[in-house]
N, C-alpha and C positions, 0 to 999 in steps of 0.2 A: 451782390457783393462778390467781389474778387476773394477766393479763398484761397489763392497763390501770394495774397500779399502778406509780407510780412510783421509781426508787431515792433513798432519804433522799441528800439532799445531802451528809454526809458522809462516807457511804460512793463516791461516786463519785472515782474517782482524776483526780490534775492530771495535766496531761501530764508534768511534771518526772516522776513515778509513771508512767506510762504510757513514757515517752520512754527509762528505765533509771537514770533515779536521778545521783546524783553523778558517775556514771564516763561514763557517757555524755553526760551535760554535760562533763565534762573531753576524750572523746574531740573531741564538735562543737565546742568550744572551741579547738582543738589547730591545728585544721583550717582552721575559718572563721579565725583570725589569722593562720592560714599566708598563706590568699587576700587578704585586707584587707593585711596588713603587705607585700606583694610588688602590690599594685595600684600602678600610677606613679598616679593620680588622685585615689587616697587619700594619697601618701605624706605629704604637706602637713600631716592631722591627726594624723601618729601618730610625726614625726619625731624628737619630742624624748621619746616614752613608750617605757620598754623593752616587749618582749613581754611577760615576765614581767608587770610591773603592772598593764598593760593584760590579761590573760590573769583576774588575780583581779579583775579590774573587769565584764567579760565573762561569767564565773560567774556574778557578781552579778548583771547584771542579765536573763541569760537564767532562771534560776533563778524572778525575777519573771517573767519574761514568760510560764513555764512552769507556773506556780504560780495567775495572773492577776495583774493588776495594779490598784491604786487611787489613786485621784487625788493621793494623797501621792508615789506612783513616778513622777508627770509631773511634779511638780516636782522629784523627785528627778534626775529626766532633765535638765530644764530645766537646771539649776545646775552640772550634772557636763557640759553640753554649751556653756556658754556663751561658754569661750573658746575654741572654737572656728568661732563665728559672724565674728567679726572678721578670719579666714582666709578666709572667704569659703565656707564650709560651705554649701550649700543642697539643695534637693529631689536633685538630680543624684546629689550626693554619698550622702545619705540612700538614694535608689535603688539607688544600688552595694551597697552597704553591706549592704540587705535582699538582696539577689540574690546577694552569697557568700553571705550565712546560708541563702541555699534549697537552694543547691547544695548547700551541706555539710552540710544536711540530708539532703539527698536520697543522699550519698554514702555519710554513714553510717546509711542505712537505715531514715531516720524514715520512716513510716507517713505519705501526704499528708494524711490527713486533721489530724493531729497539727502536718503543716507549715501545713497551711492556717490551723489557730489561733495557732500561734505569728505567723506574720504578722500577722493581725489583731489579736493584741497590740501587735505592732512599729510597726503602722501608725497605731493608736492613740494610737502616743507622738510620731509625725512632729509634730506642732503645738508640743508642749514643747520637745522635739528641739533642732526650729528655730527658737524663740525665738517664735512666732506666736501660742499658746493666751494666753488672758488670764488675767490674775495676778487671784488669790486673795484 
C-alpha cells in the first residue's frame, strides 16, 4: 500500500465526528454555559437570555465550528451578535468567552489537537463577531 496517498476528503471525519457526535456537543455545551452564564464580565450579554435558548443557540453554532465553517456562518455570526455590540462587547469579552470554551474543552476531554482547530474556527469568526469584517 502506497502510504504517500492521500485520504479522499470525504472520508475524513469533522471534528463534530471526531469530538463524539451530538452528545458530546450537548455534554461541552452543559459546561461552557455553566462558566459563561456565572462570568460577572459576561453577565451583561447574556442577562436577558434564558440558558435554555442560549444552550440551543450554542449547539448551533459549535456544531459549525465543529463541522468547519463558511462565509455564510460569519454573517451568520455577524447578525446574531449585533446587539450585543452597543453593550459594549469587544475583543476582551470575545477572549473570555474563547477561554471557557478551551477549558471546557479541555474538561471534557477533547483531544488538543481537536481544541486547537476549534479555536481557529472560533477565531475566525472574531471580525463578524465584532462587527469589524466587511460586509458582503
Amino acid at each position: 500500500m502506497n502510504d504517500t496517498k492521500k485520504c479522499p476528503r470525504n472520508m475524513v471525519l469533522s471534528i463534530f465526528q471526531r469530538i463524539g457526535g451530538d452528545d458530546a456537543v450537548e455534554s461541552l455545551v452543559t459546561l461552557f454555559l455553566s462558566r459563561v452564564f456565572n462570568d460577572p464580565n459576561l453577565h451583561t450579554f447574556f442577562s436577558d437570555i434564558s440558558m435554555a435558548k442560549q444552550a440551543e443557540k450554542q449547539k448551533s453554532f459549535l456544531t459549525m465550528a465543529f463541522q468547519g465553517s463558511s462565509d455564510d456562518d460569519g454573517e451568520l455570526m455577524r447578525e446574531s451578535h449585533a446587539r450585543l455590540l452597543p453593550l459594549g462587547m469587544n475583543d476582551y469579552h470575545f477572549d473570555l468567552v474563547i477561554k471557557h470554551l478551551e477549558a471546557s474543552m479541555y474538561e471534557v476531554n477533547v483531544a488538543p489537537e481537536l481544541i486547537a482547530e476549534v479555536l481557529g474556527v472560533c477565531e475566525s469568526m472574531r471580525e463578524f463577531i465584532l462587527g469589524r469584517a466587511p460586509h458582503k
